[in-house]
C-alpha positions in Angstrom: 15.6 -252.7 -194.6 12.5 -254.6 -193.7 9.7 -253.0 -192.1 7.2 -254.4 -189.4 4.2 -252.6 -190.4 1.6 -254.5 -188.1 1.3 -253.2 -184.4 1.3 -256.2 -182.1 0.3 -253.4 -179.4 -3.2 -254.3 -177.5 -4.9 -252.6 -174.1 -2.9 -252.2 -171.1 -3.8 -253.1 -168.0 -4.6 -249.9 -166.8 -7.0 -249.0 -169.7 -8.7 -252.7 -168.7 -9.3 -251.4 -165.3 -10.7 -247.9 -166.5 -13.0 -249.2 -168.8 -14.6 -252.2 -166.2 -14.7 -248.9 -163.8 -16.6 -246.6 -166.3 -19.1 -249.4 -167.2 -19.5 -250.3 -163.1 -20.7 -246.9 -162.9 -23.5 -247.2 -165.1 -24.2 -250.9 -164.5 -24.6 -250.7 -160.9 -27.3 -248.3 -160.6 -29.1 -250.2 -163.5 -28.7 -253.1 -162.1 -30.3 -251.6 -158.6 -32.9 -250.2 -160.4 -34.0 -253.7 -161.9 -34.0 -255.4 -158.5 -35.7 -253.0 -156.8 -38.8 -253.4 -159.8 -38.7 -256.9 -159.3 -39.0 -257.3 -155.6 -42.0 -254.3 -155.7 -43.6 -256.4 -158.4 -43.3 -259.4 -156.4 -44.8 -257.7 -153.3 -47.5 -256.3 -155.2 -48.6 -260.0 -156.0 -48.1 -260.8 -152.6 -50.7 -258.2 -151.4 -53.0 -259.0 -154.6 -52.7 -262.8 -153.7 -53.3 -262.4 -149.7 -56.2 -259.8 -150.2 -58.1 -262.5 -152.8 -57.3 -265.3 -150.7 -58.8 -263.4 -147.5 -62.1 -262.0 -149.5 -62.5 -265.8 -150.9 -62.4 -267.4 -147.4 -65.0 -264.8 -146.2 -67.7 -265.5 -149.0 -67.2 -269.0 -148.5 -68.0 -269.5 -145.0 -71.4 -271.0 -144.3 -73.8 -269.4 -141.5 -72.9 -272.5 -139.3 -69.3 -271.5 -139.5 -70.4 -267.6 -138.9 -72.0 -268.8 -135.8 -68.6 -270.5 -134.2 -66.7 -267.9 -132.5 -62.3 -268.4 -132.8 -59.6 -266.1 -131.7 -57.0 -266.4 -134.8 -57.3 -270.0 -135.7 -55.8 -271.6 -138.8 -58.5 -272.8 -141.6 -58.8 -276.3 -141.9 -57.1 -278.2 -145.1 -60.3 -278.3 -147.1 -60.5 -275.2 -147.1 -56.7 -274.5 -148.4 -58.1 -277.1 -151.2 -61.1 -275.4 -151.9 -59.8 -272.1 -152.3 -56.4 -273.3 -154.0 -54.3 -271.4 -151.4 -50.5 -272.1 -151.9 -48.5 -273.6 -149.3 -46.4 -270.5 -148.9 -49.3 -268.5 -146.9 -50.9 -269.1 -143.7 -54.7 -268.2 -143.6 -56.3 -267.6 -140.0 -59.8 -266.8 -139.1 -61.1 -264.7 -135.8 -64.9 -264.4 -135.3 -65.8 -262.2 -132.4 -69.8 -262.8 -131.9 -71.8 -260.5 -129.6 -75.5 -262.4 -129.2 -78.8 -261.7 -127.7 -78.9 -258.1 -128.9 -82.6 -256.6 -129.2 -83.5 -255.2 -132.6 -86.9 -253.4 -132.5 -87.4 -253.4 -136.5 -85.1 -253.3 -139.1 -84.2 -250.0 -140.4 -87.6 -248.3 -142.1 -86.5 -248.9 -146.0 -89.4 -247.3 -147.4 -88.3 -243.7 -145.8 -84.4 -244.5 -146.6 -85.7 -244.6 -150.3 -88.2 -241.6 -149.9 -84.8 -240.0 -148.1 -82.6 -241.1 -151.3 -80.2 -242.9 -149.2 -81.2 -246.3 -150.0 -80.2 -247.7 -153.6 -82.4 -250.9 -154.2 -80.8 -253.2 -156.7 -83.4 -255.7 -158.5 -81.8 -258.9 -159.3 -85.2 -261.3 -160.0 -85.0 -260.7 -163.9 -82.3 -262.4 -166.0 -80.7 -259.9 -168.1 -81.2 -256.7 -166.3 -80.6 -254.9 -162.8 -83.4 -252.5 -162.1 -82.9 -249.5 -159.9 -86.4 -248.5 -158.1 -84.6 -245.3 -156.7 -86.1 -243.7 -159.6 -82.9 -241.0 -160.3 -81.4 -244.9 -161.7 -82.4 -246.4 -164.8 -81.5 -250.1 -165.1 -78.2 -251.8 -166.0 -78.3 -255.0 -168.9 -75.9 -257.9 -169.4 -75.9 -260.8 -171.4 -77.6 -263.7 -170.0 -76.0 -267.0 -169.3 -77.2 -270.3 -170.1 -76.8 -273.3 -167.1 -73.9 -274.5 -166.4 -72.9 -270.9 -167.4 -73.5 -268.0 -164.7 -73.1 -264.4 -165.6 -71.3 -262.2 -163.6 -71.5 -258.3 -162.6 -69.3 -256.3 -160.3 -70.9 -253.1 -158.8 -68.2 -251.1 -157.1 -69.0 -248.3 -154.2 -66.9 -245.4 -153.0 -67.1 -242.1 -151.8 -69.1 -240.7 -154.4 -70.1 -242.7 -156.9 -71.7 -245.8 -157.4 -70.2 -248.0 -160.9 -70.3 -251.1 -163.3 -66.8 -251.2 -164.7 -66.2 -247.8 -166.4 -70.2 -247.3 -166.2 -71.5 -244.7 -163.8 -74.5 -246.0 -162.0 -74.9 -242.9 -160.2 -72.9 -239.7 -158.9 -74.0 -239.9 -154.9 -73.0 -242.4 -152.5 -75.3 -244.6 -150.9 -74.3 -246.2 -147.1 -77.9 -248.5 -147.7 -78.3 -251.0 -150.3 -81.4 -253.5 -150.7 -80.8 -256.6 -152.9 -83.8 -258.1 -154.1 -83.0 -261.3 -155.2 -84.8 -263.9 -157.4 -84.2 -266.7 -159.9 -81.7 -264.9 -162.3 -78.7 -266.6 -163.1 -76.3 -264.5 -161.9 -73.2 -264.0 -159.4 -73.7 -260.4 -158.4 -70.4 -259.3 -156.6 -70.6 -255.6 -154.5 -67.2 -254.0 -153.8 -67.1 -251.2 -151.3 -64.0 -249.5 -151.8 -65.4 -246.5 -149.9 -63.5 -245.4 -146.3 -67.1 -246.1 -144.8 -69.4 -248.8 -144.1 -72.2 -249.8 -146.0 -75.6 -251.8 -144.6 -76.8 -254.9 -146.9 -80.6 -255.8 -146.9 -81.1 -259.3 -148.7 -84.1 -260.1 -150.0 -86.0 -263.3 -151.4 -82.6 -264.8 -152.4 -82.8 -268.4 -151.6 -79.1 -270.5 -150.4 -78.4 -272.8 -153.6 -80.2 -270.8 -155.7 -78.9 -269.7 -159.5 -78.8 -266.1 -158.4 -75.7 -265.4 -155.3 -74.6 -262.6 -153.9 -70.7 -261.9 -152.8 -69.0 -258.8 -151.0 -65.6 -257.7 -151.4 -63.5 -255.2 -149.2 -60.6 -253.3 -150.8 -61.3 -250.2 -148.3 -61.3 -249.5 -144.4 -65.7 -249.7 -145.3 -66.9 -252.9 -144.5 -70.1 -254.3 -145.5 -73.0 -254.9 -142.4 -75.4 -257.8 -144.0 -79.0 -258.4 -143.0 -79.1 -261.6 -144.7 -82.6 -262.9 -144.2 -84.9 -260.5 -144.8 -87.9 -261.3 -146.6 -90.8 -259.3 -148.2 -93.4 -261.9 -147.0 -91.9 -261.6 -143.3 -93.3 -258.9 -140.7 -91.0 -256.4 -140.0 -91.2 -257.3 -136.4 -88.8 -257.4 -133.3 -86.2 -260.4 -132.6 -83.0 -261.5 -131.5 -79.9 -259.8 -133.1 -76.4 -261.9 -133.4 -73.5 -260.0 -134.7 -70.8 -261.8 -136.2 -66.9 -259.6 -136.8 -65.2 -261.5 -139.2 -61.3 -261.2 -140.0 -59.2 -263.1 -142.2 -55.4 -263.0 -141.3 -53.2 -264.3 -144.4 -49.3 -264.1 -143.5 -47.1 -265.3 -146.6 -44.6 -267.4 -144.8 -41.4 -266.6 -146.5 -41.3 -262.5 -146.0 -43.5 -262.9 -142.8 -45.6 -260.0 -143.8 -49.3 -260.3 -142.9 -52.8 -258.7 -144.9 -55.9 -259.2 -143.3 -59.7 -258.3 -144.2 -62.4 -257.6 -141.8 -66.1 -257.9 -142.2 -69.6 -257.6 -140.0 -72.4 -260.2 -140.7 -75.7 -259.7 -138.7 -78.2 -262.7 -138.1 -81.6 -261.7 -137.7 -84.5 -264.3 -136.3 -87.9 -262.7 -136.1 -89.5 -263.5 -132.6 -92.6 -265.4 -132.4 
């Protein structure tokens, strides 16, 4: 008697069924779990992107453009050039300027730094900040040689004032005096603090090899006193107040960041 001894028997149906069922149920939420990661990674660029985009338009306008009040107007197409903003977001400006204010004198810095409220950052020598609050010592960095310009970030928050993962010093400081010079440097001041914090700029001269930038990440703005100079009296004038925000909507998911930021124009009177 011949035998068959090979089974020609394969899955049912039923066992097909079962098995695409048992893998559904651990595919599904895998799957889920993938697409939600990518569409918070892709919003987190988003916000990255908008935030940049905003700070960038805001160091890049000139005091002419300061000076021209708008309620929510689109930048112009240079601009989107300049900055290399992608077609996908849509970048509007609104400067609210209140004008012929009375200052009496600026702010007396020599008791702010005899207070300890005033941190005055000394940009004039390549290769080093100096601190004059003397609780500081001085910060170095490695000079750059034209075209090159070296770069520093000095971050602000509650509490502490920092380079990177270098404390500068464990207080905060709501009063900060640039004194600028002919360093070759880009010296960017990020106020990630919840409050706002006044600018004095000193001897730094439009063109020159040492600028200044200021970033928001924060509710704190940053209030700038942009021409104040050491040969200058400290007199009375006429006060213009520039509040600056920077709408940037990306297009496709409609959602909408925006930065604010208070510039303050100061012309000595006569």
């Amino acid at each position: 008697m011949n035998r068959n001894i090979y089974s020609k028997s394969g899955f049912t149906l039923v066992e097909v069924l079962i098995a695409i069922a048992i893998l559904g149920v651990f595919i599904i939420p895998i799957s889920g779990m993938f697409t939600t990661s990518l569409k918070v990674s892709e919003s987190s660029r988003i916000s990255i992107e908008a935030y940049s985009i905003a700070n960038k338009v805001i160091e890049g306008m000139s005091d002419e453009e300061i000076c021209i009040p708008s309620d929510n107007s689109p930048i112009n197409a240079n601009e989107y050039t300049k900055y290399n903003i992608k077609s996908e977001y849509d970048v509007r400006r609104s400067i609210q300027i209140s004008q012929n204010a009375t200052m009496g004198s600026f702010i007396d810095l020599k008791t702010l730094n005899t207070n300890g409220t005033l941190l005055t950052i000394d940009a004039s020598v390549d290769g080093k900040l100096g601190f004059t609050n003397p609780l500081l010592g001085e910060l170095t960095y490695s000079p750059a040689f034209s075209p090159n310009v070296a770069g520093l970030t000095i971050s602000f928050d509650n509490s502490t004032v920092k380079n990177g993962n270098t404390i500068i010093a464990n207080k905060n400081f709501d009063y900060i005096l640039i004194i600028g010079g002919n360093s070759n440097l880009k010296l960017t001041l990020e106020n990630t603090s919840s409050a706002n914090k006044t600018l004095y700029l000193s001897n730094i001269t439009q063109g020159g090899t040492f600028s200044i930038s200021t970033v928001v990440t924060s509710s704190g703005q940053w209030i700038s006193y942009d021409n104040l100079s050491t040969t200058e009296a400290n007199s009375a004038g006429s006060v213009a107040t520039a509040n600056i925000t920077i709408s940037v909507r990306h297009i496709p998911t409609d959602k909408e960041y925006s930065t604010a930021t208070e510039r303050v124009f100061y012309k000595y009177q006569n």
